[in-house]
Gaussian input, Z-matrix of N, CA and C with variables (Angstrom, degrees):
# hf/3-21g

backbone

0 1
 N
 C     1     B1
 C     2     B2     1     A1
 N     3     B3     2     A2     1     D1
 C     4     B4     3     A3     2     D2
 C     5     B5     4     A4     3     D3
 N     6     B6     5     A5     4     D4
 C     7     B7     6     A6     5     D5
 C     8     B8     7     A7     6     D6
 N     9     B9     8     A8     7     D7
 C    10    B10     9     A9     8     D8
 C    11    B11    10    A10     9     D9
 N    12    B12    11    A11    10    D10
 C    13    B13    12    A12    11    D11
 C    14    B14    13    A13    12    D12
 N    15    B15    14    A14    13    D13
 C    16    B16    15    A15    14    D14
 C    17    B17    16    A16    15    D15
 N    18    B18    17    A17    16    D16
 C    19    B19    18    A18    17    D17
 C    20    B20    19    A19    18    D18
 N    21    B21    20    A20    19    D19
 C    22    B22    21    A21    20    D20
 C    23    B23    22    A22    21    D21
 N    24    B24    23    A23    22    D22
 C    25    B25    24    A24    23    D23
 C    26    B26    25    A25    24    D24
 N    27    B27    26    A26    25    D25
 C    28    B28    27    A27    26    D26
 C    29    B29    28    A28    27    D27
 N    30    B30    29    A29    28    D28
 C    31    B31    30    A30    29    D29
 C    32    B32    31    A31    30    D30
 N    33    B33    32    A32    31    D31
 C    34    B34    33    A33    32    D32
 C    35    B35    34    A34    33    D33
 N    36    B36    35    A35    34    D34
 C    37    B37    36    A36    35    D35
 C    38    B38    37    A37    36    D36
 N    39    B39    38    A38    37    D37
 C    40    B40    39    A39    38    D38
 C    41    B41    40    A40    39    D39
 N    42    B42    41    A41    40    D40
 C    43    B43    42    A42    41    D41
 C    44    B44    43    A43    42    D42
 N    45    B45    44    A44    43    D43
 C    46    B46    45    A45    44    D44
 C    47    B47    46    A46    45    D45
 N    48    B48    47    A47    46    D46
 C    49    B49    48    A48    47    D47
 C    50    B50    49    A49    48    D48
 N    51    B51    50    A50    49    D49
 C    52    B52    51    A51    50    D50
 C    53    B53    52    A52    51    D51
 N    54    B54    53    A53    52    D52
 C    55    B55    54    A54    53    D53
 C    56    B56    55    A55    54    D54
 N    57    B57    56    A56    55    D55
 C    58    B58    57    A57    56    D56
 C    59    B59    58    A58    57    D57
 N    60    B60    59    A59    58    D58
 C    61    B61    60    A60    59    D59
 C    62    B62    61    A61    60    D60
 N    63    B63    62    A62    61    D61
 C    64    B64    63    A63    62    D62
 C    65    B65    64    A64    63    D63
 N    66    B66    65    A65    64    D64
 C    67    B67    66    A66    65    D65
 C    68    B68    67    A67    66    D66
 N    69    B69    68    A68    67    D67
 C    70    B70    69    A69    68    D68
 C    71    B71    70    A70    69    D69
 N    72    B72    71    A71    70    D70
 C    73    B73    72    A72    71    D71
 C    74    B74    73    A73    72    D72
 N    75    B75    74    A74    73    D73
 C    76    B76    75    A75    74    D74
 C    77    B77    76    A76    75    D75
 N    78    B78    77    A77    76    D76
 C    79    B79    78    A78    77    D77
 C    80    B80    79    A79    78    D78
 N    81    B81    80    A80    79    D79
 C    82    B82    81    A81    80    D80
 C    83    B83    82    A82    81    D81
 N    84    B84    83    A83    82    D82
 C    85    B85    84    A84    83    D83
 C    86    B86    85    A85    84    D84
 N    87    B87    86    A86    85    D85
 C    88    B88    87    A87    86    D86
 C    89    B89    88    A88    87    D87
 N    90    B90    89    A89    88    D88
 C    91    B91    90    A90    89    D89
 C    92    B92    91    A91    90    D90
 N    93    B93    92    A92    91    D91
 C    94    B94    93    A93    92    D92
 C    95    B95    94    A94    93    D93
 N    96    B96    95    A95    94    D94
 C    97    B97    96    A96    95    D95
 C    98    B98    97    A97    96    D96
 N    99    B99    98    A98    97    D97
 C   100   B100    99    A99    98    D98
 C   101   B101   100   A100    99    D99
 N   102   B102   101   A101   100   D100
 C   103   B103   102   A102   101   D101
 C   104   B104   103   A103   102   D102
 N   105   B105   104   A104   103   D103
 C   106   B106   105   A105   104   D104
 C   107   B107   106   A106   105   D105
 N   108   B108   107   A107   106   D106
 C   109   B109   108   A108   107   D107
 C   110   B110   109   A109   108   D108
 N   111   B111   110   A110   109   D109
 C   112   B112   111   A111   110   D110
 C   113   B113   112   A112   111   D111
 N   114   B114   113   A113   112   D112
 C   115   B115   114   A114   113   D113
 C   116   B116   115   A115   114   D114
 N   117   B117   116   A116   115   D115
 C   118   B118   117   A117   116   D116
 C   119   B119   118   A118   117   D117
 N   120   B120   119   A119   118   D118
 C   121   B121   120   A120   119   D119
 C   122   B122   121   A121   120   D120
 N   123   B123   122   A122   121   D121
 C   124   B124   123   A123   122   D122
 C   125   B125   124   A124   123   D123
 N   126   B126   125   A125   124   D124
 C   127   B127   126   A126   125   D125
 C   128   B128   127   A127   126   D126
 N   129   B129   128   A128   127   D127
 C   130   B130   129   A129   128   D128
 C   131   B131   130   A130   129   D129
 N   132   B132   131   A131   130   D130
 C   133   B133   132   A132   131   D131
 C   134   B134   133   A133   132   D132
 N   135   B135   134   A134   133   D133
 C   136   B136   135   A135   134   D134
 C   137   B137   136   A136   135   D135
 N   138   B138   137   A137   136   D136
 C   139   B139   138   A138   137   D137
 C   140   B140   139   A139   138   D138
 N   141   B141   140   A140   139   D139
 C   142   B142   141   A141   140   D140
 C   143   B143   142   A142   141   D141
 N   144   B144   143   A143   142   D142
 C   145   B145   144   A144   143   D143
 C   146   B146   145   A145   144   D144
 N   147   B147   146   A146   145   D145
 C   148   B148   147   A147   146   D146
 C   149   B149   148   A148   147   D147
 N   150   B150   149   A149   148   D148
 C   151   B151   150   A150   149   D149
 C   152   B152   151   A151   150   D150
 N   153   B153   152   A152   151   D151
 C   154   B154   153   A153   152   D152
 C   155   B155   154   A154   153   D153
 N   156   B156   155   A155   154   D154
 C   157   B157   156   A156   155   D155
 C   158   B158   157   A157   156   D156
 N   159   B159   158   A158   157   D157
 C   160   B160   159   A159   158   D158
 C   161   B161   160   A160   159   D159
 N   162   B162   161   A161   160   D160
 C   163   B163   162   A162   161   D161
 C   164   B164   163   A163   162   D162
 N   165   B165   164   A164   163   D163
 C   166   B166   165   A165   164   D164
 C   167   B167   166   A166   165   D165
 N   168   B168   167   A167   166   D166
 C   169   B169   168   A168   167   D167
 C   170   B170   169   A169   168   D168
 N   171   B171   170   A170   169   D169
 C   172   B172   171   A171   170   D170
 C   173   B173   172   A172   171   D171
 N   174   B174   173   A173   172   D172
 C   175   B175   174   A174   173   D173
 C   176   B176   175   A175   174   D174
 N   177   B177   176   A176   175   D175
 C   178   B178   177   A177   176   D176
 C   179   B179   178   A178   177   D177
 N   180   B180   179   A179   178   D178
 C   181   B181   180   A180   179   D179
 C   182   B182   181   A181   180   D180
 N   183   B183   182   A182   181   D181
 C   184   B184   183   A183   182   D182
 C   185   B185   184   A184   183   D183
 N   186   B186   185   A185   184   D184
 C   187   B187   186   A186   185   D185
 C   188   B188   187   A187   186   D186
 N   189   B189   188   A188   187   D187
 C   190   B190   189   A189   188   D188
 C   191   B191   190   A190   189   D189
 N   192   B192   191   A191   190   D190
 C   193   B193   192   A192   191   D191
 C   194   B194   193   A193   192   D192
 N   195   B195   194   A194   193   D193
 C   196   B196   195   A195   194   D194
 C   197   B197   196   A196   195   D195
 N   198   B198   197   A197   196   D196
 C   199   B199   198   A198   197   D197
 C   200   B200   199   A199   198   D198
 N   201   B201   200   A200   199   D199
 C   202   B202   201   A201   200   D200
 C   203   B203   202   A202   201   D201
 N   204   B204   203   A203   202   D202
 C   205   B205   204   A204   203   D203
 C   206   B206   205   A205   204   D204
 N   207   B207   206   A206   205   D205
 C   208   B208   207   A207   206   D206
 C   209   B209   208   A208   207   D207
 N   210   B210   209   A209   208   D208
 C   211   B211   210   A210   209   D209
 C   212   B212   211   A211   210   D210
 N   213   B213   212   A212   211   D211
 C   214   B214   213   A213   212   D212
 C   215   B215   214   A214   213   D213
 N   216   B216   215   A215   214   D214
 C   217   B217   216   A216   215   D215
 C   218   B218   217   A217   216   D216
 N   219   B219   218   A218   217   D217
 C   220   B220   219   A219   218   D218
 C   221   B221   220   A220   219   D219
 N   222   B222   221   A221   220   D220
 C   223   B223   222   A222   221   D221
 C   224   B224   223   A223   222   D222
 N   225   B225   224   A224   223   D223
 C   226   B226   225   A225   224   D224
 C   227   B227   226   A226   225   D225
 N   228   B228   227   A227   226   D226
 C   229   B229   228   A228   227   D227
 C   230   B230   229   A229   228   D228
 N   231   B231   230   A230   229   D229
 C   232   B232   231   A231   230   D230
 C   233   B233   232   A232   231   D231
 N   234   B234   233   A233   232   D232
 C   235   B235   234   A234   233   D233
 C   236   B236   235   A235   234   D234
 N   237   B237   236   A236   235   D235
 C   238   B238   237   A237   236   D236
 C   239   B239   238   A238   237   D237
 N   240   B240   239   A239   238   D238
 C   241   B241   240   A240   239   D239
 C   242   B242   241   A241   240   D240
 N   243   B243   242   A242   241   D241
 C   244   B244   243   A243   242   D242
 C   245   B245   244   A244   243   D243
 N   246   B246   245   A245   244   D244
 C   247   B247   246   A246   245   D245
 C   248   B248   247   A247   246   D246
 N   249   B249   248   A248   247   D247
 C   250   B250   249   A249   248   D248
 C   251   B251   250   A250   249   D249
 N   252   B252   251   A251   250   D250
 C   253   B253   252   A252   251   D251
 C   254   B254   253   A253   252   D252
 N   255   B255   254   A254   253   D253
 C   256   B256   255   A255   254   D254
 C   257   B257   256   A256   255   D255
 N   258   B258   257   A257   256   D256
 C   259   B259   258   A258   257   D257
 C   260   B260   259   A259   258   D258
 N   261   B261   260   A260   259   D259
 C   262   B262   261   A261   260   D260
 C   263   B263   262   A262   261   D261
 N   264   B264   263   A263   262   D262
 C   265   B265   264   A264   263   D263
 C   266   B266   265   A265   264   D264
 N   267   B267   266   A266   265   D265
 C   268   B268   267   A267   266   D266
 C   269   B269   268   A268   267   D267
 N   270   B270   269   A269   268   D268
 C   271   B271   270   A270   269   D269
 C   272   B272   271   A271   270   D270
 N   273   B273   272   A272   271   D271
 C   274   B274   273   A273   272   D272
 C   275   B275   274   A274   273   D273
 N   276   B276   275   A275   274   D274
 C   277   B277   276   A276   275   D275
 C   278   B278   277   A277   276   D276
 N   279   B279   278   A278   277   D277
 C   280   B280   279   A279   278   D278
 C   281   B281   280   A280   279   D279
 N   282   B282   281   A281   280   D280
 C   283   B283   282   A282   281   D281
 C   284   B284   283   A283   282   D282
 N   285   B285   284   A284   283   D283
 C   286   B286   285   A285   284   D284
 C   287   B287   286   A286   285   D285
 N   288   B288   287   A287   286   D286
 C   289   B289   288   A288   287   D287
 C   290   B290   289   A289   288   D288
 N   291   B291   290   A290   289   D289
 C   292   B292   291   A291   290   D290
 C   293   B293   292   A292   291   D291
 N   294   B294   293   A293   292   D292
 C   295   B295   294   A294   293   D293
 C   296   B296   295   A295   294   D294
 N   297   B297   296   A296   295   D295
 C   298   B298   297   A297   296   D296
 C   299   B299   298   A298   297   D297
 N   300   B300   299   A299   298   D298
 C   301   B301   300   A300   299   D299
 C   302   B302   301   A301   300   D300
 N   303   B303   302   A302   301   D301
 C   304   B304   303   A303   302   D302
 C   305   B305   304   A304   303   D303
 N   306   B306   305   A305   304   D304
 C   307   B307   306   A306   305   D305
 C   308   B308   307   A307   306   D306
 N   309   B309   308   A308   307   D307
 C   310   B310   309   A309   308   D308
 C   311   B311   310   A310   309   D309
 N   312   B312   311   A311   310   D310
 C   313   B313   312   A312   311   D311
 C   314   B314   313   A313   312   D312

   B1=1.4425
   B2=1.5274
   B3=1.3997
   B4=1.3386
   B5=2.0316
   B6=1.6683
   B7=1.7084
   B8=1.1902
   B9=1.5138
   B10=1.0403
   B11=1.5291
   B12=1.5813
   B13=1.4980
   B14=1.5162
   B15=1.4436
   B16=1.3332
   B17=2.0173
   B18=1.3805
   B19=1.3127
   B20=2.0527
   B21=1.1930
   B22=1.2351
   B23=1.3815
   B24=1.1825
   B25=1.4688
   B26=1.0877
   B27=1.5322
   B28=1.8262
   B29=1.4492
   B30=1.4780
   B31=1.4786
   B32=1.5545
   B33=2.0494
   B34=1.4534
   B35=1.3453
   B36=1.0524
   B37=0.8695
   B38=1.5213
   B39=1.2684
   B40=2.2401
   B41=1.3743
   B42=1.3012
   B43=1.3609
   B44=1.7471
   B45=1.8471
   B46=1.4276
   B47=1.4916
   B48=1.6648
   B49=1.9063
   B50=1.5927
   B51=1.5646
   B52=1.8367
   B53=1.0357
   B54=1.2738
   B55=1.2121
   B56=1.8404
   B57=1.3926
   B58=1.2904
   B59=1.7878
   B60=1.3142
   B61=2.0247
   B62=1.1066
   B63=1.4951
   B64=1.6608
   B65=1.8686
   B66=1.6774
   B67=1.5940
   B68=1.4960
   B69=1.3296
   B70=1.3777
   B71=1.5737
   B72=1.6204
   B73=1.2863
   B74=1.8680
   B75=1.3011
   B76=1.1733
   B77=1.6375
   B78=1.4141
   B79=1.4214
   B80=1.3814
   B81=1.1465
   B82=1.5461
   B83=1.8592
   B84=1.8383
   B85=1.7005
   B86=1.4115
   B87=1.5023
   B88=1.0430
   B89=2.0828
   B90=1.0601
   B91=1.6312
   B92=1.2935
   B93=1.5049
   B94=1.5706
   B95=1.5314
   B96=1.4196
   B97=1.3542
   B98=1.6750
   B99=0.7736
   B100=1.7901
   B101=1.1405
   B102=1.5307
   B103=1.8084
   B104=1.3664
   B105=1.0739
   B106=1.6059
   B107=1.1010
   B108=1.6737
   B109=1.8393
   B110=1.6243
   B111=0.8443
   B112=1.7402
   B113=1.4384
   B114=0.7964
   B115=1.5109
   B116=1.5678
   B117=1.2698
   B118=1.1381
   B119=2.1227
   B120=1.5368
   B121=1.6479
   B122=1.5343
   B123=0.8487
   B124=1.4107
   B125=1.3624
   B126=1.3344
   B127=1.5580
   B128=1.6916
   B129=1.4718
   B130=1.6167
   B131=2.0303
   B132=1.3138
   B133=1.4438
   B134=1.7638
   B135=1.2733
   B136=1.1931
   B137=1.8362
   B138=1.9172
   B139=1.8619
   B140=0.9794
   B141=1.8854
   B142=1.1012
   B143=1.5058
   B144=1.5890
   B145=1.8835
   B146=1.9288
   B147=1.6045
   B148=1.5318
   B149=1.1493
   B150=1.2979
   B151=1.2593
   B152=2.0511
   B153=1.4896
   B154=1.6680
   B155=1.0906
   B156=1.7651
   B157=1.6921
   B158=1.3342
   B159=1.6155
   B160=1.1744
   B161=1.4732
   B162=1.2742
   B163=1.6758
   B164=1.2878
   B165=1.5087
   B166=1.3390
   B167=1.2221
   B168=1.0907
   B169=2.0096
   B170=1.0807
   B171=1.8176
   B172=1.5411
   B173=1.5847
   B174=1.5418
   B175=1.6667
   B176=1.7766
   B177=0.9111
   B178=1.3474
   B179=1.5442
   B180=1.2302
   B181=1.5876
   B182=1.6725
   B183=1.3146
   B184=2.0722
   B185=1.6613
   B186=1.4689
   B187=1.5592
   B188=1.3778
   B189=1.6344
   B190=1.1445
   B191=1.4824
   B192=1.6214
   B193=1.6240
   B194=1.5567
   B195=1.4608
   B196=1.7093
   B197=1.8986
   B198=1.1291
   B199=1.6273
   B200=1.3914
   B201=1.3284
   B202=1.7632
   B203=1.5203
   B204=1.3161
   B205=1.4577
   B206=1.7548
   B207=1.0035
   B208=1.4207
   B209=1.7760
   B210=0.9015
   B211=1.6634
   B212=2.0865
   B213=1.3539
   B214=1.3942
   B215=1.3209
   B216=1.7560
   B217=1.2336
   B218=1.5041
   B219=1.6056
   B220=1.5823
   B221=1.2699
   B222=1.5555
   B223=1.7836
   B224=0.9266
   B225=1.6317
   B226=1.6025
   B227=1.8059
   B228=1.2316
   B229=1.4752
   B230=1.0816
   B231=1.3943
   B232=1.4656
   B233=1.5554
   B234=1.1676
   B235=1.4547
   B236=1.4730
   B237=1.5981
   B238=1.1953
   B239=1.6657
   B240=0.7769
   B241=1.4288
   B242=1.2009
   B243=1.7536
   B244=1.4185
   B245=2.0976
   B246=1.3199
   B247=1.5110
   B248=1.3462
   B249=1.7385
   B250=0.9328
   B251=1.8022
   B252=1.0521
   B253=1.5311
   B254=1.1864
   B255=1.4896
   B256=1.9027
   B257=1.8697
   B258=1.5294
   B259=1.6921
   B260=1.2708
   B261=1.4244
   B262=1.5536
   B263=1.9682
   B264=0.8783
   B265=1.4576
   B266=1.4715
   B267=1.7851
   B268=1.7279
   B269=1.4936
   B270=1.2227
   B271=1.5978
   B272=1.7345
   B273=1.1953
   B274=1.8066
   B275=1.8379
   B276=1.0835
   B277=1.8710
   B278=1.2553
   B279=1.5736
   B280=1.7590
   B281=1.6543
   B282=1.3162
   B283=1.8545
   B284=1.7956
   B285=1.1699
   B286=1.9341
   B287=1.4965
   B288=1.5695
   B289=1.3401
   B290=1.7245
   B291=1.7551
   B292=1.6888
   B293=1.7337
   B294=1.6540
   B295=1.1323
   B296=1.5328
   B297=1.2420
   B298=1.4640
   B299=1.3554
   B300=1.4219
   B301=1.4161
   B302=1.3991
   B303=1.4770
   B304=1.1322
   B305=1.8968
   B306=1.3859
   B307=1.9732
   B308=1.3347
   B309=1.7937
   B310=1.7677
   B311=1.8774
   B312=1.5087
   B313=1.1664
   B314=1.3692
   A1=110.46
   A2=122.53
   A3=142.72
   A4=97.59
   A5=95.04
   A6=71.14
   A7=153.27
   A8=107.51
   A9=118.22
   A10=139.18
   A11=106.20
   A12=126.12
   A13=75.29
   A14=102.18
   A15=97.54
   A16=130.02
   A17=103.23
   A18=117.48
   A19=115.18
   A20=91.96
   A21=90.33
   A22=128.70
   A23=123.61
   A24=136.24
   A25=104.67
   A26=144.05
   A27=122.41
   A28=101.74
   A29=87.52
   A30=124.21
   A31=84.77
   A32=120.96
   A33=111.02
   A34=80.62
   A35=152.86
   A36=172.93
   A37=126.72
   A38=83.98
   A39=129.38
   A40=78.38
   A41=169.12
   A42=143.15
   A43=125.93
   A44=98.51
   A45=108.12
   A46=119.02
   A47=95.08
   A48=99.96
   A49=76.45
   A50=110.67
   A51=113.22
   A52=86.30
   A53=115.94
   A54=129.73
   A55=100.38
   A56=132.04
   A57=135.87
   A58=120.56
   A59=87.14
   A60=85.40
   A61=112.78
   A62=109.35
   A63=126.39
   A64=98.61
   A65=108.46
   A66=107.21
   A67=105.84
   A68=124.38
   A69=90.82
   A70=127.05
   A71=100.91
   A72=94.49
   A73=110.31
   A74=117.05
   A75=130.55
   A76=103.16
   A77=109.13
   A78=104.42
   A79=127.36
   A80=112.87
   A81=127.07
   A82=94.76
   A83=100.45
   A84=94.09
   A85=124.56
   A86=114.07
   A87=101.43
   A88=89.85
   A89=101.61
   A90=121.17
   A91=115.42
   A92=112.76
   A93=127.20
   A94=90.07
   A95=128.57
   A96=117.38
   A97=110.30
   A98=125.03
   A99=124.03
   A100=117.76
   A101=116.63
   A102=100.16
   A103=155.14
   A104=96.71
   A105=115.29
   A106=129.17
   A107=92.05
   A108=117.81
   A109=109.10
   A110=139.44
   A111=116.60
   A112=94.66
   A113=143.40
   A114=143.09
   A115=140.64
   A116=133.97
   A117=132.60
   A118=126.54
   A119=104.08
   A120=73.42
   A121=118.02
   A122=136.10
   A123=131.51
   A124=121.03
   A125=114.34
   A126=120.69
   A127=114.62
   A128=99.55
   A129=127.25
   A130=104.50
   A131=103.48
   A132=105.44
   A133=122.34
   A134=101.88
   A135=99.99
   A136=138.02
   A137=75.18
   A138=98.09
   A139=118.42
   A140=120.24
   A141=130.18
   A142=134.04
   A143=89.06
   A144=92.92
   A145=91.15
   A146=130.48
   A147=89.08
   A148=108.40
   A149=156.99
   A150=141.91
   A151=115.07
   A152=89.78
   A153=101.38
   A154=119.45
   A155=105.66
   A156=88.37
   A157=131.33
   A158=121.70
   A159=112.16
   A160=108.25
   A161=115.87
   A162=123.89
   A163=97.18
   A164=127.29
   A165=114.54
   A166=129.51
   A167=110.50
   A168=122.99
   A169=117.48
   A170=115.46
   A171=104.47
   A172=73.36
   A173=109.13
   A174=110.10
   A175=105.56
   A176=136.88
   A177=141.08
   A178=114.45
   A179=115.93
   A180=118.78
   A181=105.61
   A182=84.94
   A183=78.60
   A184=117.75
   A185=114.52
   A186=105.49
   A187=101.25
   A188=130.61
   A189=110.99
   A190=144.71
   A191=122.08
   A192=121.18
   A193=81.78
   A194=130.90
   A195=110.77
   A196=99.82
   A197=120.60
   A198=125.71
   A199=88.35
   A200=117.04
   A201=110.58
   A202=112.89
   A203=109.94
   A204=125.09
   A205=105.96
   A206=122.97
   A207=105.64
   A208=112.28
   A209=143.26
   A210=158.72
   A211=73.82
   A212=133.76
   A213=134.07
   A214=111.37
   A215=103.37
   A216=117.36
   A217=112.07
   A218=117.43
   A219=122.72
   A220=98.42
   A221=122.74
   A222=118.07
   A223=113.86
   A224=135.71
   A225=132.66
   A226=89.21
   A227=136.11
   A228=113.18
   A229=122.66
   A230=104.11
   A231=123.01
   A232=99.34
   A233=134.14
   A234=129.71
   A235=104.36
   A236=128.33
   A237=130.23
   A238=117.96
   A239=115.74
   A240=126.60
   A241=116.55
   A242=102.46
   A243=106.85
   A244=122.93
   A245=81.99
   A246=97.57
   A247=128.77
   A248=106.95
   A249=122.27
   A250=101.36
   A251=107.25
   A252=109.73
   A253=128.87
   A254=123.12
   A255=132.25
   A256=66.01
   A257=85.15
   A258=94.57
   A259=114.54
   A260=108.15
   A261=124.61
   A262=105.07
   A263=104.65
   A264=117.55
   A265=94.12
   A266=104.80
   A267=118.38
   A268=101.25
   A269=123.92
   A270=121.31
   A271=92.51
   A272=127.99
   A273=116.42
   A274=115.92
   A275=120.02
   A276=117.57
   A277=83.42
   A278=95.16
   A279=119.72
   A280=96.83
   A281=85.18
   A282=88.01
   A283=84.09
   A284=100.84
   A285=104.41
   A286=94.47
   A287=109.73
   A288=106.19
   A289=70.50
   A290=94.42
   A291=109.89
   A292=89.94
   A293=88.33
   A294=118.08
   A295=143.88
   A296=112.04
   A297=123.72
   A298=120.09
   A299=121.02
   A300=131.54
   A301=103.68
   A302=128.39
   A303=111.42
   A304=92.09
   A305=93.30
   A306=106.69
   A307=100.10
   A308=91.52
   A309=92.56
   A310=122.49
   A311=119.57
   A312=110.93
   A313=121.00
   D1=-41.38
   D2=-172.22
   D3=-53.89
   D4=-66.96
   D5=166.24
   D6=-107.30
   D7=26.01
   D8=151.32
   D9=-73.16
   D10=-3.54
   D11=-173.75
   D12=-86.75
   D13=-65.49
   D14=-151.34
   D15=-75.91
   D16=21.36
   D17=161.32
   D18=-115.38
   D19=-15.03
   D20=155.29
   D21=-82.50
   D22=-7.55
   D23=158.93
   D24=-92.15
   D25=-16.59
   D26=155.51
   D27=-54.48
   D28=-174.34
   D29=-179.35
   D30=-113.96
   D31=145.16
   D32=-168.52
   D33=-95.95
   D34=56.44
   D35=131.76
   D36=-48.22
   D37=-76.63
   D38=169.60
   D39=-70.83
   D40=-85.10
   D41=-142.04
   D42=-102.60
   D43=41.92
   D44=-170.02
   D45=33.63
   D46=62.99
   D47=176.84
   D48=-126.04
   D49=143.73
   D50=149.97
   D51=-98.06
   D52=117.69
   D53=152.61
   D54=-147.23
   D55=152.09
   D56=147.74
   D57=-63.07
   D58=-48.32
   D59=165.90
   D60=-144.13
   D61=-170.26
   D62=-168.21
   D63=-99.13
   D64=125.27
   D65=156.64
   D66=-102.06
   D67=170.20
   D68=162.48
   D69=-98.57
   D70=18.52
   D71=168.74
   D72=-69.48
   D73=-41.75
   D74=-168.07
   D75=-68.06
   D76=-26.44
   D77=163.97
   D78=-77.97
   D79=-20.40
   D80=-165.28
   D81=-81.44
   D82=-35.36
   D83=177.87
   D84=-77.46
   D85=-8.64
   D86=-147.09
   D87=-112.55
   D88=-2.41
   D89=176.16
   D90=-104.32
   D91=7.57
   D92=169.89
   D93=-114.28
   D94=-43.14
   D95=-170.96
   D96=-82.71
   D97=-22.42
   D98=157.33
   D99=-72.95
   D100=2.79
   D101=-162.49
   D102=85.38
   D103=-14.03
   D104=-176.74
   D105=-54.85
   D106=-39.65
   D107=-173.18
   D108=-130.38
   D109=128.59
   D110=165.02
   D111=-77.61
   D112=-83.58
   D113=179.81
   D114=-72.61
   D115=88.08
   D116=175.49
   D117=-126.95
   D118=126.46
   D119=-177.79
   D120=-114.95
   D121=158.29
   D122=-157.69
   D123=-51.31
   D124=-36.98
   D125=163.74
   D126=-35.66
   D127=-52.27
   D128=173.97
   D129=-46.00
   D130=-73.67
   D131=159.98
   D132=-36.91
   D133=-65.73
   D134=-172.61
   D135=-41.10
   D136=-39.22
   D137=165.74
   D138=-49.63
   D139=-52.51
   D140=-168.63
   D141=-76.14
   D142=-28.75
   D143=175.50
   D144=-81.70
   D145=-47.10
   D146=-178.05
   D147=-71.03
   D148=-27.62
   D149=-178.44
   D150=-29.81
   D151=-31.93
   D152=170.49
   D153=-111.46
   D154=11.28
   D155=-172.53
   D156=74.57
   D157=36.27
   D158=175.54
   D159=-144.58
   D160=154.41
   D161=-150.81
   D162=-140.27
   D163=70.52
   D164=174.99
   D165=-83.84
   D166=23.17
   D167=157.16
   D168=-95.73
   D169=8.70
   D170=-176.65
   D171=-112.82
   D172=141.17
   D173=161.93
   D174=-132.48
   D175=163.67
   D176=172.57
   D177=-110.72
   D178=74.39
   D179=-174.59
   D180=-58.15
   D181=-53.94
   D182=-170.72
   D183=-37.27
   D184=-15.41
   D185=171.78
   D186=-99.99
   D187=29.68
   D188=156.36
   D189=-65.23
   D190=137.37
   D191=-137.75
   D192=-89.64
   D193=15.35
   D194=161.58
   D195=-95.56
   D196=-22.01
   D197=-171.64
   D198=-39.52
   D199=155.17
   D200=159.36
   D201=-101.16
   D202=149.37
   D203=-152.44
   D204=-91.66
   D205=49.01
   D206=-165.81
   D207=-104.40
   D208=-158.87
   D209=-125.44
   D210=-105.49
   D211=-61.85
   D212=-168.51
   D213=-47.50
   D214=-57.27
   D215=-166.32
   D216=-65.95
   D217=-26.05
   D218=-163.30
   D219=-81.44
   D220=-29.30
   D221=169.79
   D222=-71.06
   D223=-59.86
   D224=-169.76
   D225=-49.05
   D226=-72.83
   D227=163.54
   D228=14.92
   D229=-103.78
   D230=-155.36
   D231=-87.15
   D232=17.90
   D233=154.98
   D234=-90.53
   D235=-39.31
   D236=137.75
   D237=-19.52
   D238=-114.60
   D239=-171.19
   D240=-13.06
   D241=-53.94
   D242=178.69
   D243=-69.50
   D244=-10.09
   D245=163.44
   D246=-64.28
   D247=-46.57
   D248=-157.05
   D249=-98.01
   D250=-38.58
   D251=179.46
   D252=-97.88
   D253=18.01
   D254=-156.60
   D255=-119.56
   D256=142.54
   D257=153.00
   D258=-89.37
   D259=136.77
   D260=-172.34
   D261=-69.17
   D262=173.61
   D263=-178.86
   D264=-121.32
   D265=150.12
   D266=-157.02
   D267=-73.22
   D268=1.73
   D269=-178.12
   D270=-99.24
   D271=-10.41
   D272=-153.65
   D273=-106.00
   D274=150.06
   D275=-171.95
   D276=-140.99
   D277=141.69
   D278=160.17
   D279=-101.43
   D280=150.69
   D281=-174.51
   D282=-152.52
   D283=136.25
   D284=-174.17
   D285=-138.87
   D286=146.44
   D287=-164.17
   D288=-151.84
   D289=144.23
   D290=-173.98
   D291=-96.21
   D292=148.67
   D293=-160.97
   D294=53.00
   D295=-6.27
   D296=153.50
   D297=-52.22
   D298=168.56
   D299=179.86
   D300=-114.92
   D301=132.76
   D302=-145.82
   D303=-100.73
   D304=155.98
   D305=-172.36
   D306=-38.58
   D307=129.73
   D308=150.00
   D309=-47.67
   D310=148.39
   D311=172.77
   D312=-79.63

């Protein structure tokens, strides 16, 4: 279990996978192809990363540390945040869509 947490916190990248993210079918192959397990099927995975709570197909690129950091980027931020952490009012919906830039305010 230990490393399977802990390759689901690589990048498949870091474990010579092209892949952009982790399924856990792709985890389930790639922990049969190192050895770890002779047998595992992704359902099996799947239990185990929520069992801890972890979703490594969700990634958050927009805080990627190549993005450049300037005066634009530090608002879409913190228009973020404040999105995410202000309590909404009973009329209001967050709706997040990957890879978009999120609405001007």
């Amino acid at each position: 279990m230990t490393h399977l947490i802990r390759l689901a916190c690589e990048l498949p990248d870091d474990a010579r996978r092209s892949l952009s993210l982790w399924t856990c079918a792709e985890l389930a192959r790639t922990l049969k192809r190192d050895g770890v397990v002779d047998s595992i099927s992704p359902q099996s995975v799947q239990r185990i990363l929520e069992s801890q709570k972890l979703k490594p197909w969700r990634v958050h690129y927009w805080l990627n540390p190549k993005a450049p950091r300037d005066e634009a980027f530090r608002a879409k931020v913190l228009n973020l945040c404040d999105l995410y952490t202000r309590p909404l009012l009973p009329h209001e919906r967050v709706l997040s869509l990957e890879g978009g830039d999120p609405a001007p305010a």
